[in-house]
C-alpha positions in Angstrom: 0.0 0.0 0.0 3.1 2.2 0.9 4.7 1.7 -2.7 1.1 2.2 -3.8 0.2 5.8 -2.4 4.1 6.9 -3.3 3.5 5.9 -7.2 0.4 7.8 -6.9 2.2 10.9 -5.7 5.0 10.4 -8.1 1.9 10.4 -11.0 0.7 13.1 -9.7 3.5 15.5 -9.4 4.1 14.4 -13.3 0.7 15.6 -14.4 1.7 18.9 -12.1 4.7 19.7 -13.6 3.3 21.6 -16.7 1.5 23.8 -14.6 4.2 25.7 -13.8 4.1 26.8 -17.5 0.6 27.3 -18.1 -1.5 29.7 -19.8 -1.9 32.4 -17.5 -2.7 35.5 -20.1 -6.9 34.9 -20.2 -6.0 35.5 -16.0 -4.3 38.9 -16.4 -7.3 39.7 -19.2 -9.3 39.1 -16.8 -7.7 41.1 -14.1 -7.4 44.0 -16.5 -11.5 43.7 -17.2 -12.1 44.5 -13.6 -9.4 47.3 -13.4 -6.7 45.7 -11.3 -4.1 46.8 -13.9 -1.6 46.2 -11.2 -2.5 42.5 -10.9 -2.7 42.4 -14.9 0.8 43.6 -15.2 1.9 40.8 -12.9 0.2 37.9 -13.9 1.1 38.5 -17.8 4.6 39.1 -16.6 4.8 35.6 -15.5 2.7 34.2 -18.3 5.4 35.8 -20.9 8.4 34.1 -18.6 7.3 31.0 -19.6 5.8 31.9 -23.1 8.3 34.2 -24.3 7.3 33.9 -27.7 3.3 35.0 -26.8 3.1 37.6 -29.4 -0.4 38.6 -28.2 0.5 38.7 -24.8 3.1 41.4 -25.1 0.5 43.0 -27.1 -1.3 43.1 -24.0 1.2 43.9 -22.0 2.0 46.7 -23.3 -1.3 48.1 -23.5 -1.5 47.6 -19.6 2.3 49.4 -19.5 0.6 52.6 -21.3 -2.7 52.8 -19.2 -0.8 52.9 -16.0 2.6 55.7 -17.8 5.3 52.9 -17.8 6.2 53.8 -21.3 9.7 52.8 -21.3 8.4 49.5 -20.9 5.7 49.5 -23.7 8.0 50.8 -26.0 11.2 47.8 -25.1 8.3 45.6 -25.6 6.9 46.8 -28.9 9.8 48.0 -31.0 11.1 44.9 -32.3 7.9 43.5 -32.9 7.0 46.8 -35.4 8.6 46.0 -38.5 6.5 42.8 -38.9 3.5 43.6 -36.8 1.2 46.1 -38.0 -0.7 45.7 -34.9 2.3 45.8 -32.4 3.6 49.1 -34.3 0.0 50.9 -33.9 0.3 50.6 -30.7 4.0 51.3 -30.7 2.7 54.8 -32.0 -0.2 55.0 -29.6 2.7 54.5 -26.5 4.5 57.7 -28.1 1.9 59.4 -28.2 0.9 59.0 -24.3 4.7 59.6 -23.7 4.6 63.0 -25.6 6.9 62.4 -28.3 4.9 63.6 -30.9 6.7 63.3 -33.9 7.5 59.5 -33.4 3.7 59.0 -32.9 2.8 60.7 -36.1 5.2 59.1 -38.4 4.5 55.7 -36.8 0.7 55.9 -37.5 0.8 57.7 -40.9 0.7 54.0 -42.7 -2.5 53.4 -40.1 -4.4 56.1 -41.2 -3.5 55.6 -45.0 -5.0 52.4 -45.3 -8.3 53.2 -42.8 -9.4 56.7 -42.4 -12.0 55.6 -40.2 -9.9 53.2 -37.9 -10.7 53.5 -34.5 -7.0 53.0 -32.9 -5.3 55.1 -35.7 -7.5 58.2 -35.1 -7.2 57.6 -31.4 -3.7 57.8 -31.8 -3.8 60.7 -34.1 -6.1 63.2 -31.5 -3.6 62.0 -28.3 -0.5 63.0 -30.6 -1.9 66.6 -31.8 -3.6 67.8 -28.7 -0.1 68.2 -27.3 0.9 70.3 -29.8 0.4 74.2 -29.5 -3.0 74.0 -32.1 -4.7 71.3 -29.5 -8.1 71.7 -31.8 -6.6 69.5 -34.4 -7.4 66.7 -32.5 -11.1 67.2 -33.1 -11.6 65.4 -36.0 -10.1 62.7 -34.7 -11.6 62.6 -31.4 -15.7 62.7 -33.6 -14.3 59.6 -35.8 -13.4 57.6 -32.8 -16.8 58.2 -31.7 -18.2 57.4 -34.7 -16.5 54.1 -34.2 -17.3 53.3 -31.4 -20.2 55.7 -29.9 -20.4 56.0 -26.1 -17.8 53.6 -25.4 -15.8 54.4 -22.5 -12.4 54.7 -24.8 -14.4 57.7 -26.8 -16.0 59.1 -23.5 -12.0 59.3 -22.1 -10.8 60.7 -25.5 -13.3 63.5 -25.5 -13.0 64.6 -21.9 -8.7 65.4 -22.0 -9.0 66.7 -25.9 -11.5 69.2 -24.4 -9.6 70.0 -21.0 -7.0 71.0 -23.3 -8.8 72.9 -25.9 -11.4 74.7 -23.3 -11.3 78.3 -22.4 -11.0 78.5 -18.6 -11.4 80.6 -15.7 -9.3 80.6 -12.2 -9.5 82.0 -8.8 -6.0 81.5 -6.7 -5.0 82.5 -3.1 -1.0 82.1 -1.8 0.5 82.6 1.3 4.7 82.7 2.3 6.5 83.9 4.9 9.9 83.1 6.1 12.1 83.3 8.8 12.9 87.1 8.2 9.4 87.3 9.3 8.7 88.4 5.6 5.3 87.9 4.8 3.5 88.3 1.4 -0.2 87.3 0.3 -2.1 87.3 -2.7 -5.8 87.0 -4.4 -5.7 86.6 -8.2 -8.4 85.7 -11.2 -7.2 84.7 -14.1 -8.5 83.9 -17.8 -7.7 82.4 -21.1 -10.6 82.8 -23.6 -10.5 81.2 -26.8 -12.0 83.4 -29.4 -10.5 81.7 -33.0 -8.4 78.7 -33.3 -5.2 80.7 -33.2 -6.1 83.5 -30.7 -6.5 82.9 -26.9 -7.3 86.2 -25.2 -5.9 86.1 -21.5 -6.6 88.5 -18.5 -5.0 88.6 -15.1 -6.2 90.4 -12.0 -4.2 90.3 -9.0 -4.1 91.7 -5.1 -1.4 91.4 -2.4 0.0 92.7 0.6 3.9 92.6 2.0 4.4 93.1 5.5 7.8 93.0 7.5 8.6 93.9 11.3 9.9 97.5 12.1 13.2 97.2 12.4 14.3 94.1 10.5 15.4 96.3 7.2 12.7 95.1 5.2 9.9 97.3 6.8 8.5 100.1 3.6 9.9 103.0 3.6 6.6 105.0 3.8 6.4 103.9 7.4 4.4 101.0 9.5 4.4 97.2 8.8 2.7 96.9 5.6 2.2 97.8 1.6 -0.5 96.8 -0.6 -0.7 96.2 -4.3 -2.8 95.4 -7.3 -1.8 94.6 -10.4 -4.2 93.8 -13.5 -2.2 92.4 -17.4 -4.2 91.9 -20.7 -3.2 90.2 -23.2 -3.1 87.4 -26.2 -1.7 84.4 -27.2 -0.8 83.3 -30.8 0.0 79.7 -32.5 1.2 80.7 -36.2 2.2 77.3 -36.5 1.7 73.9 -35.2 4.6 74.1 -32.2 4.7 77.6 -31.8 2.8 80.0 -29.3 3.8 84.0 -29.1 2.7 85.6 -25.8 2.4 89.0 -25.2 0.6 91.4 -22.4 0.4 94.5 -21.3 -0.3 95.6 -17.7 -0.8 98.0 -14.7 0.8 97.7 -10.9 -0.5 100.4 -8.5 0.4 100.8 -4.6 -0.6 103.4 -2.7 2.5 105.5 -3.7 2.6 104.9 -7.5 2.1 103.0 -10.3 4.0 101.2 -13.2 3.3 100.4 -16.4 4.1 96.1 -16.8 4.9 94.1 -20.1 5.4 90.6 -21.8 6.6 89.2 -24.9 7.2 85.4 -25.1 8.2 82.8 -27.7 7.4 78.8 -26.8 9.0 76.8 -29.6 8.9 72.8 -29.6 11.7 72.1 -32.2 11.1 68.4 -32.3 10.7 65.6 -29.9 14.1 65.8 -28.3 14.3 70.1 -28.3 12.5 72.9 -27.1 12.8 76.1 -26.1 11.1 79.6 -24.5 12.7 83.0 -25.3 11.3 86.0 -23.5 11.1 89.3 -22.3 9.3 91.0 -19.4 8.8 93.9 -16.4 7.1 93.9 -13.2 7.3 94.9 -10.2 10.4 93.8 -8.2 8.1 91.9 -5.3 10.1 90.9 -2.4 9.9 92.7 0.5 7.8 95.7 1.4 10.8 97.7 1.6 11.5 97.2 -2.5 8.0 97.6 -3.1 7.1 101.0 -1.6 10.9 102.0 -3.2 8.9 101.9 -6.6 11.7 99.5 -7.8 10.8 97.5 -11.3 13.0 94.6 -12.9 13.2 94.2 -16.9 13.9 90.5 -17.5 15.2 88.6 -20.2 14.8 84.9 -20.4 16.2 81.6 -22.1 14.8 78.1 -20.9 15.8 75.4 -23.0 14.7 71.8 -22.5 16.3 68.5 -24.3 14.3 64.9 -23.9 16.8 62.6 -25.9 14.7 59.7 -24.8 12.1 58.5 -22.5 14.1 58.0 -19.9 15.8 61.4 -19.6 14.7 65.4 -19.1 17.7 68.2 -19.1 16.4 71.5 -18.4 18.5 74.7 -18.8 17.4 78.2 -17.7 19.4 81.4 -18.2 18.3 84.8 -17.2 19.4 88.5 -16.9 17.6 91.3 -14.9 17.9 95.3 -15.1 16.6 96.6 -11.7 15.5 100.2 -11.4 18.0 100.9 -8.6 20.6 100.3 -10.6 21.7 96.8 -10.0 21.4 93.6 -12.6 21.2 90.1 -11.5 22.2 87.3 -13.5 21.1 83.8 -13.0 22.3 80.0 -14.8 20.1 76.7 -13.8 20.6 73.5 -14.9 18.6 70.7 -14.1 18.6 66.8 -14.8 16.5 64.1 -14.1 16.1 60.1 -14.7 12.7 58.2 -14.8 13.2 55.4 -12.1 9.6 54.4 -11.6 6.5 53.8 -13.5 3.8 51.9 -12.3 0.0 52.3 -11.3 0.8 53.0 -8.1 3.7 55.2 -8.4 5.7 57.2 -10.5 9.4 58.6 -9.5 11.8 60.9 -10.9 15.2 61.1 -9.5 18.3 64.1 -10.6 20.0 66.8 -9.5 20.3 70.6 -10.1 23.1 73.2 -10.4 22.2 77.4 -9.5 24.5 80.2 -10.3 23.4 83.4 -9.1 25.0 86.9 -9.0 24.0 90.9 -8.4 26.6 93.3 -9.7 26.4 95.1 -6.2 24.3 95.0 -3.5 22.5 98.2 -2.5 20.1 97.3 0.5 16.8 98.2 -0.9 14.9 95.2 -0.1 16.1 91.6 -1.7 19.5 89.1 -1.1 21.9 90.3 -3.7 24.9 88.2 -3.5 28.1 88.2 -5.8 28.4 84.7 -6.0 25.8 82.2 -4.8 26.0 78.5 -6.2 24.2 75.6 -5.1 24.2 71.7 -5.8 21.2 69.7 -5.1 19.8 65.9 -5.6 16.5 65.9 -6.5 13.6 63.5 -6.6 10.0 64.0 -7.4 6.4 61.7 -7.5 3.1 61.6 -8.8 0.8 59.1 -6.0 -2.6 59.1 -8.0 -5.4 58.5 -5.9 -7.8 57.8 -8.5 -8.4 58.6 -12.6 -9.2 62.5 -11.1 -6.8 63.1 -8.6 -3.2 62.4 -6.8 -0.3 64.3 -5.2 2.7 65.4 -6.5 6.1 65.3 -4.3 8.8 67.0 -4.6 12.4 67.3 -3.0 15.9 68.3 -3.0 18.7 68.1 -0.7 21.7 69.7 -1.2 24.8 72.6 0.0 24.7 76.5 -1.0 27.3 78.7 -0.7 27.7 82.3 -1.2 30.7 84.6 -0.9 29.7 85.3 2.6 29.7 81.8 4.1 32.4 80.3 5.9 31.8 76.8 4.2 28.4 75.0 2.7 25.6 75.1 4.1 22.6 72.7 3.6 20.1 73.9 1.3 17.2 71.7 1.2 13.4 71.6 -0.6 9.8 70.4 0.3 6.8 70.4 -1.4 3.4 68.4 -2.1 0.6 69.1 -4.3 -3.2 67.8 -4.3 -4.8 68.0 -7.5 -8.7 66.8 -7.7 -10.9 67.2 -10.8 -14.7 67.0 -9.9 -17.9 67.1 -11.9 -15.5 67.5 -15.1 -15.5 70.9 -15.8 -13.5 72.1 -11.8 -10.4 71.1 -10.9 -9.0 72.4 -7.3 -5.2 72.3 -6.2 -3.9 72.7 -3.4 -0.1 73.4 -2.7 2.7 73.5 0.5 6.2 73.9 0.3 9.2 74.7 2.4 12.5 75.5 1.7 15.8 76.5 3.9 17.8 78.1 0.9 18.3 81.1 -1.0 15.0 83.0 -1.0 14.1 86.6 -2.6 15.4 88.4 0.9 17.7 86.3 2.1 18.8 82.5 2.6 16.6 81.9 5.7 13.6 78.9 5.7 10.5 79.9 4.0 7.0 78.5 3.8 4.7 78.5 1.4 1.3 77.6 1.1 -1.5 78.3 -1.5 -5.1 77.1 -3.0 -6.3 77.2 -7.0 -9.7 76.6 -8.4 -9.9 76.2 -11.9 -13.4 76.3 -14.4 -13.2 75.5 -17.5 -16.0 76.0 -20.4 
């Protein structure tokens, strides 16, 4: 009976042994039909361990890769399977698309599109790839074939709700607070809107009003006496897209204290060159807000500006900012950022950034009307930032840095260290609130001292 039960557990484990190599993808379908992408990701993972030649599964996985951002892994999945795939290289175009590289995406699903004016995944593709660009209403057509295809599905549904939170005109109401160990302290109320009014024109308004208060006797007080100086400001102003990747800015605007007024000013070029390059050039003058002391001095600041931002891949974002400014006292400040960050993490749970960042900063003197104007500030700094979504509408945003400043005042480095989370929540689709809290020990406007920051946006759009 003995040698009888262990032939019958021999048998058995024989008929068990393919298990371990079973067909697992119908499982993570399944998983992905009620929504747990997570699980989906996981199961197919192992079902494509043991089937590494599952064409349709990687398919599949690679679809659940681009719901949930991880594009780096769609894309290792999907590229050599595009040359004899048509399938596998439409969706190699969607995945570009979702991962903003829009010329890739367009070139990709040109052949779609060719053959099947009316096909559902190449016109999907099409309206993700061109609301990116600067003339977001090209993705209309699109966006009404899809739903032609396949009418109220939850795929066209999706598709029409981003194209139009891109396209619509919008209003916004905002309140911030800071304050800092200085005992600095500024507020402001603002409304702001961007009204469409042709396909190239975007009319924008901004109304704005603040207070700055510093302690008597800390240097920072206004020079007109007491604690505290108000101001308004209101701009008006338009934005143009003469072409595809290109937006010109310009505004024109009032600030008024109780002491004076200034006449304000922008003019601003955004320019995507192509997937990997692109750049903003600008000019502009405001007030010089930092303290109530450079405020009730009347003091203004003409800027000139150079950002520049290089995406060789998806894996890597290098950010460059250059900037000079006149001040009416006199001075000029000139200022070189450099910024660099890896994707680490991509995953429905979690997405993580991690880099570091370079700042160069220097005044040509340093008069002692109201702001830190050092000869030679420089700080090095790691960085890492997240995105925690807690649903389809809404997630935080972290942020971080940790790293030394050191300015020709300092005996040695000091730490110089960043904080900050946002909430962002969209609710009965057309609102969208965020709220926003930072602190910081570094360089600020007066002075390295800690700062805190806090601050509250609601957004309508129509």
């Amino acid at each position: 009976m003995a040698q009888m039960n262990a032939l019958a557990l021999a048998f058995g484990a024989f008929l068990a042994l393919p298990a371990a190599a079973q067909d697992r993808s119908q499982e993570a379908r399944e998983a992905s039909a009620r929504g747990d992408t997570a699980a989906a990701i996981s199961i197919m993972r192992e079902h494509l361990a043991a089937h590494p030649d599952d064409a349709a599964a990687k398919k599949d996985l690679a679809r659940y890769y681009i719901w949930t951002g991880a594009y780096i892994e769609a894309d290792a999945l999907l590229s050599p399977m595009a040359d004899a795939d048509a399938e596998a290289k439409s969706l190699l175009a969607y995945n570009a698309a979702w991962a903003g590289r829009i010329d890739r995406a367009l070139a990709l699903n040109a052949d779609g599109l060719t053959r099947d004016a009316g096909d559902f995944q190449a016109n999907y593709t099409q309206a993700i790839a061109l609301r990116q660009t600067a003339r977001a209403y090209t993705a209309w057509p699109h966006v009404e074939t899809v739903e032609r295809a396949k009418p109220g599905s939850r795929d066209a549904t999706d598709l029409r709700t981003g194209t139009r939170q891109r396209t619509a005109s919008e209003i916004s109401l905002s309140w911030g607070l800071s304050d800092d160990s200085d005992d600095i302290r500024a507020d402001r109320v603002g409304l702001s809107a961007a009204i469409d009014v042709a396909q190239d024109w975007r009319l924008l308004a901004d109304w704005s009003t603040g207070s700055y208060r510093a302690p008597i006797g800390g240097g920072y007080q206004p020079v007109s006496g007491g604690t505290r100086i108000d101001e308004d400001q209101l701009w008006l102003g338009a934005a143009y897209t003469p072409a595809q990747d290109t937006v010109i800015t310009a505004m024109a605007g009032r600030s008024r204290t109780d002491l004076e007024s200034h006449t304000l000013g922008l003019l601003r070029i955004d320019q995507r060159v192509n997937d990997d390059w692109r750049f903003s050039l600008g000019a502009d003058r405001d007030r010089l807000g930092i303290s109530p002391r450079s405020v009730s001095l009347g003091l203004m600041r003409d800027r000139y500006l150079a950002q520049v931002r290089y995406t060789p891949d998806l894996h890597w974002t290098a950010d460059a900012l250059f900037s000079r400014q006149d001040i009416s006292d006199g001075n000029a400040r000139s200022e070189v950022q450099l910024a660099v960050r890896r994707a680490v993490l991509r995953s429905p749970r979690a997405w993580l950034d991690i880099g570091g960042e370079v700042q160069w900063l220097s005044y040509d003197e340093a008069p002692g009307t109201g702001y830190y104007a050092p000869d030679n500030y420089r700080r090095f700094a790691l960085t890492a930032s997240a995105y925690l979504p807690v649903n389809q509408d809404a997630g935080f945003s972290l942020r971080a840095g940790a790293g030394l400043q050191r300015d020709e005042t300092f005996s040695g480095w000091e730490s110089a260290n960043d904080l900050g989370v946002d909430f962002t929540s969209r609710f009965a689709d057309d609102w969208q609130v965020q709220i926003s809290a930072g602190y910081s020990n570094r360089a600020q406007a007066a002075g390295v001292y800690d700062a805190r920051s806090f601050g509250v946006r609601l957004r309508k759009q129509f």
